[in-house]
LOTI-526487 format. One record per residue: residue in one letter; x, y, z of N, C-alpha, C, O in turn. Coordinates in steps of 0.1 Angstrom, whole numbers, plus 2048, in hexadecimal, padded with zeros to 3 digits. Example, Ala and Ser with C-alpha at 12.3 -4.5 7.8 and 13.67 -1.06 7.14 Angstrom:
A8847C784E87B7D384E8847DF84E88E7DF855S8807EA8478897F584788180084F88680B850
//
This chain:
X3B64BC7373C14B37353CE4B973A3CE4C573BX3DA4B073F3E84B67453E84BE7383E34BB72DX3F44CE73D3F84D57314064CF72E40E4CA736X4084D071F4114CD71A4214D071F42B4C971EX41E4E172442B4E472A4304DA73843A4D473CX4214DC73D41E4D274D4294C674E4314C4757X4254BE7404294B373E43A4B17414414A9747X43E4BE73744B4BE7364524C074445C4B9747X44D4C774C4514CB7574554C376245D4C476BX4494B475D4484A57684574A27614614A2768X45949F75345C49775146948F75946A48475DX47449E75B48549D76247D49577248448F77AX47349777446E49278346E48578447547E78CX46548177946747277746D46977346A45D773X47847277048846776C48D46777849045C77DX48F47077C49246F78E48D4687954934667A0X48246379247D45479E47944A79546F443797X48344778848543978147743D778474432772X47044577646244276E46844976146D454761X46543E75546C44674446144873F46044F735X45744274344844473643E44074043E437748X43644A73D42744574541844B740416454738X41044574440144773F3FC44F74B3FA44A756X3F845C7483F44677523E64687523E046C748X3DF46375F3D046775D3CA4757683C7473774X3CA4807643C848C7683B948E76A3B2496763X3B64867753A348A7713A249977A3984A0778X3AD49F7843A94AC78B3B44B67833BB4B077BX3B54BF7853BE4C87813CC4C87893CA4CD794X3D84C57883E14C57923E84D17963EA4DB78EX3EC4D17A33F54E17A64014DD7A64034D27ABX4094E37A241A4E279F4204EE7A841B4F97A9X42A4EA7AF4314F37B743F4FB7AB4494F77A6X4385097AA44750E7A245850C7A845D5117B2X45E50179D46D4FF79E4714EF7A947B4EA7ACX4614ED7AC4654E27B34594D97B74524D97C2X4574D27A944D4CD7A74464C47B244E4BF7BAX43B4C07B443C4B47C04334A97BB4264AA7BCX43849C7B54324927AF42848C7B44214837ADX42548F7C141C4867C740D48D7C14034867BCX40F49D7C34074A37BF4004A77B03F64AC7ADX40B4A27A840B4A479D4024997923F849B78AX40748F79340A4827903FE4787953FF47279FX3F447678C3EA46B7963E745F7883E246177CX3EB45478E3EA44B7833DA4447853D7442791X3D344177D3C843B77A3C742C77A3CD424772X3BD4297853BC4197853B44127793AC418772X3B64037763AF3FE76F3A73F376F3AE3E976DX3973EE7723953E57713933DF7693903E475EX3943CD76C3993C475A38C3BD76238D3B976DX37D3BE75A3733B675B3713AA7523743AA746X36B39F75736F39074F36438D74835938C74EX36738A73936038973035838472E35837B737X34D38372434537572034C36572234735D72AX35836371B35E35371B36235572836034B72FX36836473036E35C73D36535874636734F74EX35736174534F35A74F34934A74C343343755X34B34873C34333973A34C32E741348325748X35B33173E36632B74736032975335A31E755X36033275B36333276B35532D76E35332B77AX34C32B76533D32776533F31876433830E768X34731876034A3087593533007643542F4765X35A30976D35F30177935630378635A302791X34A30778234530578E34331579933E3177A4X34831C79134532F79B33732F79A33232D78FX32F3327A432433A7A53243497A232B3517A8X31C34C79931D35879930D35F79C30C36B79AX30535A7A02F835D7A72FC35D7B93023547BEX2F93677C02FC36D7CB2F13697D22F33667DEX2E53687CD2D53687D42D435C7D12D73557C7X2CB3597E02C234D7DD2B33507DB2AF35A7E1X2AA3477D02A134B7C729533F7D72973347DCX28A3497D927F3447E427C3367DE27E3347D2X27732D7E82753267E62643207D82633177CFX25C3297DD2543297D225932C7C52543287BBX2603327C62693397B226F32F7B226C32B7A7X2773267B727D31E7B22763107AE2793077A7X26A3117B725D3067B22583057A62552FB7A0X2573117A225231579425930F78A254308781X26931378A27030C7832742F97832782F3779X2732F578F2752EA79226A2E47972662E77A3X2652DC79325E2D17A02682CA7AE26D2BF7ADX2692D47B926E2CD7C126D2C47CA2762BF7CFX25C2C07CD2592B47D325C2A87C725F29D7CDX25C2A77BB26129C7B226E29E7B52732947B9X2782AC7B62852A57B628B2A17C12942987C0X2882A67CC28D2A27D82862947DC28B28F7E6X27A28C7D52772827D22832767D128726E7D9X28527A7C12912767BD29E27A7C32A82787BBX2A027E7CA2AF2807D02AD2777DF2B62727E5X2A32767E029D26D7EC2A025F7EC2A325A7F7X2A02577E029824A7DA2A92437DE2A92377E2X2B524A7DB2BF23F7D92C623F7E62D02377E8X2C024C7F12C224C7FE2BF23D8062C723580BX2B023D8042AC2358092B12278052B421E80DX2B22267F72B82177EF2C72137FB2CB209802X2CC2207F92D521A8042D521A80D2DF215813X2CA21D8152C92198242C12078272C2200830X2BC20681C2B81FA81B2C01F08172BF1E481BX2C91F380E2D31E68092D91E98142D61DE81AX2E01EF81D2E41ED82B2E11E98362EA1E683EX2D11E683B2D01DB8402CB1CE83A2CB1C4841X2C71CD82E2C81BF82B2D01B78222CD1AE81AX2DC1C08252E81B78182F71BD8233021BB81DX2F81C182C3041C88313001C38433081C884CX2F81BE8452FB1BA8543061B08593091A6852X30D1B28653151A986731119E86E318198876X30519A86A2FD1918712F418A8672E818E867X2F618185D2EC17D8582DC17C85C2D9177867X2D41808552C717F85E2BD17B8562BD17C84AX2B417785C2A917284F2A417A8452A217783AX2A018784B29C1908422AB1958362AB19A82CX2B119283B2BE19482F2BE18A8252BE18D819X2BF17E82A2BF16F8222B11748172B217680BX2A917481D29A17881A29A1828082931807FEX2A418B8092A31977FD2AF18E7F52B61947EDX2B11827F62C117E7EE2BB17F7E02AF17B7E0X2C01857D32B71817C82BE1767C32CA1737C4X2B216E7BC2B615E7BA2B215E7A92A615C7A4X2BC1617A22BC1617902B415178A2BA146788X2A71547862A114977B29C14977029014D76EX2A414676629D14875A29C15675529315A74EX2AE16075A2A91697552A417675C2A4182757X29F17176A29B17977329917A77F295170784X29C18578929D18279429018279F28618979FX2931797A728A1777B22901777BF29B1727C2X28817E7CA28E17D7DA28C16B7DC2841637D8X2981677E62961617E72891587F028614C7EFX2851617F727615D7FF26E1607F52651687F8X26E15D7ED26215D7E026114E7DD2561497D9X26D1477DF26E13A7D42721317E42721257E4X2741387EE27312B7FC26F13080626E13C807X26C12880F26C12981E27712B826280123824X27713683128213C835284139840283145843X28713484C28513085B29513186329F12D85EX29413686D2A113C87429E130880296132888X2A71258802A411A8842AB11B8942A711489DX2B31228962B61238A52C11338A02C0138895X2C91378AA2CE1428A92E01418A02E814A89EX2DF13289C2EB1338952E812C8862F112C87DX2DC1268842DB1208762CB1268712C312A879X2C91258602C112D85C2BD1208532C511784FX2AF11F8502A911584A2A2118840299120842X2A711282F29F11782829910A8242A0100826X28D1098202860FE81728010380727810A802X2880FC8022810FC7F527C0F27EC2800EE7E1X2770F07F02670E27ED2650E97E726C0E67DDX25E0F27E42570F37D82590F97CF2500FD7C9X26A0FD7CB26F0FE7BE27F0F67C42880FC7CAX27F0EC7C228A0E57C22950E27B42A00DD7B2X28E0E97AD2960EC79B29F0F67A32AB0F37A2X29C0FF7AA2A010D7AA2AC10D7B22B11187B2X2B31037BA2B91007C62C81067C52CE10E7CCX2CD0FE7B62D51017B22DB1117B22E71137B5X2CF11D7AD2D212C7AA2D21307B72D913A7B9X2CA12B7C22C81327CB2D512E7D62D91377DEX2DA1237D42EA1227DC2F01297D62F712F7DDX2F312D7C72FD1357C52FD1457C730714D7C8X2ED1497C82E915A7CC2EB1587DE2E415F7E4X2F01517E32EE1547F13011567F230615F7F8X30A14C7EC3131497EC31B15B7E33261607E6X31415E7DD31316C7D631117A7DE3171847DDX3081777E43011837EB30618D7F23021987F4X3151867F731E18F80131918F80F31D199814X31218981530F18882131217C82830C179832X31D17482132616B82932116082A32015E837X31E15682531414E82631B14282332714381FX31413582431D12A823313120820318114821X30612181C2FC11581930110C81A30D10D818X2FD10181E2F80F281E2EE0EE8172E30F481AX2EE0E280D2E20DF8092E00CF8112EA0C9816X2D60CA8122D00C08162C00BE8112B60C1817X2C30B68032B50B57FB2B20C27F82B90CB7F4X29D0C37FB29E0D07F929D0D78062930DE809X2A30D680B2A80E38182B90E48182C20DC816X2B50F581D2C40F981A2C71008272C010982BX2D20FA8312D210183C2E410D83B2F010B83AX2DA11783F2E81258432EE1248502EB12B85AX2F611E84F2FF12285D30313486030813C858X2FF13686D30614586A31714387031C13C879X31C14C86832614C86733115886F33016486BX33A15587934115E88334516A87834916986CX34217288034518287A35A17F87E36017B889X35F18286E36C18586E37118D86A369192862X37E19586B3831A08683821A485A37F1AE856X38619785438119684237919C83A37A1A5831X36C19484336019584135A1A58423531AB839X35F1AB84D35A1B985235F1BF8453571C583EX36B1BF8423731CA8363681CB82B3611D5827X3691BC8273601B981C3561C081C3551C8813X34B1BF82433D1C48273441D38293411D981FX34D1DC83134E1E98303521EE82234F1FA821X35B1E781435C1E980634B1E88013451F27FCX3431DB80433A1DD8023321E880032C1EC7F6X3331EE81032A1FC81132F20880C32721180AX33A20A80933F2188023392157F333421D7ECX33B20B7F03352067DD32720C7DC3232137D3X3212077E831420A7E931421D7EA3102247E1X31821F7F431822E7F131C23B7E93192477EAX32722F7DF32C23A7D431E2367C731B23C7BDX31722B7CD30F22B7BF3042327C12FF2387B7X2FD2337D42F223E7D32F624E7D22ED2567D3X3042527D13052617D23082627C330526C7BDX30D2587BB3082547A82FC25B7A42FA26579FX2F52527A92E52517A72E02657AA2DC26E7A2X2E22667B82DE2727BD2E427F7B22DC2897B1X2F327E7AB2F92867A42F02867942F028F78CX2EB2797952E12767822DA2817872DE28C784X2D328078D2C32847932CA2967942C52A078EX2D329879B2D72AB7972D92AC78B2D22B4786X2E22A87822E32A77762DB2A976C2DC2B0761X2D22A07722C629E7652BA2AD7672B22B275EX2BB2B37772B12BF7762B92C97712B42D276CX2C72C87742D02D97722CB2D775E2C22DE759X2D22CE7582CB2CF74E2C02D27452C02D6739X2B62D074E2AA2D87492AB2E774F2A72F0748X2AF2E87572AC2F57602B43007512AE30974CX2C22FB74E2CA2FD7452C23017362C730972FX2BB2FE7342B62FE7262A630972929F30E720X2A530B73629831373629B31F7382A0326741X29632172829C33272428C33F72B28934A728X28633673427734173727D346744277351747X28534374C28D34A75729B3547552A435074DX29D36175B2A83687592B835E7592B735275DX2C33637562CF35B7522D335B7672D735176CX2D036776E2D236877B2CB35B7822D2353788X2BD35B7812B53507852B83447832B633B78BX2C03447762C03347712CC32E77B2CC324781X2D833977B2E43327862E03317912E5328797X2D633A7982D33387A42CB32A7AA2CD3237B4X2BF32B79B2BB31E79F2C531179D2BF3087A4X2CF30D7972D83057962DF30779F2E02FC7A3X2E530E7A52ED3127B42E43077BE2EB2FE7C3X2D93087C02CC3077CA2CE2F87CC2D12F17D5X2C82F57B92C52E67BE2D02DF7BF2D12D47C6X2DB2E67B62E92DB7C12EB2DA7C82EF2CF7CDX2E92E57CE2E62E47E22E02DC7EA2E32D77F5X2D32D97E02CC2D07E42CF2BE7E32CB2B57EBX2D72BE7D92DC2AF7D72E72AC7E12E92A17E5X2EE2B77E42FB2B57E82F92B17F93012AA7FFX2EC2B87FE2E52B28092E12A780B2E42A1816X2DC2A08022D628F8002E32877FE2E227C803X2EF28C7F62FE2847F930428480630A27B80CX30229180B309290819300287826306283831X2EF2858242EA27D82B2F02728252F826D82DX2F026B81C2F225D81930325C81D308251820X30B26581D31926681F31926482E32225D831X31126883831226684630A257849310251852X3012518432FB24384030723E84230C23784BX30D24383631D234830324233840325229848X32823F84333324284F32F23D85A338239861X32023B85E31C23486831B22386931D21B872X31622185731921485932620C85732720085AX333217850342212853349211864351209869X34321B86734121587B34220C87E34C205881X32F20787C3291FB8813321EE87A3331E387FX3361F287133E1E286834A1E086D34E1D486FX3531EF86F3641ED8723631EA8803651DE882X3611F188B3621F089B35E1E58A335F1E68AF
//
């Protein structure tokens, strides 16, 4: 330890460069020059590291810090997860939206669109080529017949008039003829609000589906606390892939709608 005289000897030094009190950490022995001391040599202050606690790390856990460095092989992370089921399910609302975009979001009415309209009876829904005949009678009018549910005529003008694909039935008995209808500026917006709705609901869907495995991953106390963030690091990674495919989906089909 500094000697007591030692100390006394700093002290007149360190009033002289503004220092009145200090905490001296002497881990070597220091050499003092007789009558003219030299502080640099004398004098060595000790650093300190402030490491972050239990609560600080559940905090900074809680906004989202990784604190796993490694990624866990893909077989170890199998173990823990069924990944052909989840990437299954991260799959399923991809696709949903690639399908409600071409048959509810074309700027072209078409039969196969008319075709998926659902037509509410009794409670429940039905495509509308379930309950009629569909015929694309020349390149500007669409022919429905419904002979043989003519009760139904009524639900099915108003699910077409609903559908968002711009439509304008005519009825005549039981046939119902679709004029197609000139693509307008309106109309495009509309269908491009459409498609973003659509997209915020499958990256929804895609965020249940991480949610619902971090959760379990969360509660499975048979893996290390290291493993467990890593594997939760992983599979977010993995969902956040399946949003950014359906995120380039949306952007291609706001293109095709606005230009």
């Amino acid at each position: 330890m500094f000697p007591v005289r030692s100390i006394s000897m700093l002290c007149p030094t360190l009033r002289s460069i503004g220092i009145r009190s200090a905490t001296l950490t002497m881990p070597k022995p220091c050499r003092f020059i007789e009558n003219n001391i030299s502080v640099a040599t004398a004098v060595q202050f000790g650093s300190v590291r402030h490491y972050a606690k239990g609560k600080q790390k559940e905090k900074a856990r809680n906004k989202g810090v990784k604190f796993a460095t490694y990624k866990l092989p893909e077989s170890q992370l199998n173990e823990i997860v069924n990944l052909d089921k989840y990437r299954q399910k991260l799959q399923k609302p991809v696709d949903t939206l690639q399908s409600d975009y071409i048959k509810h979001l074309s700027l072209r009415s078409t039969t196969g669109s008319i075709e998926t309209v659902k037509v509410k009876v009794d409670g429940e829904d039905h495509d509308l080529q379930d309950i009629a005949q569909i015929i694309r009678k020349n390149p500007k009018t669409i022919v429905i017949d419904m002979i043989a549910f003519p009760q139904w005529i009524p639900a099915a003008l108003l699910a077409m008039q609903k559908s968002g694909l711009n439509l304008n039935p005519q009825q005549e008995g039981t046939t119902i003829y679709v004029p197609i209808a000139k693509v307008t500026k309106e109309h495009r917006t509309t269908l491009a609000k459409n498609a973003k709705a659509l997209f915020i609901k499958c990256r929804d869907a895609i965020k249940s589906v991480q949610n619902d495995i971090l959760k379990k991953v969360r509660n499975n106390t048979k893996i290390s606390q290291d493993d467990n963030f890593a594997a939760q690091g992983q599979l977010t990674e993995m969902a956040n892939e399946y949003v950014a495919q359906a995120e380039q989906i949306f952007e291609t089909k706001q293109k095709e709608l606005l230009n």
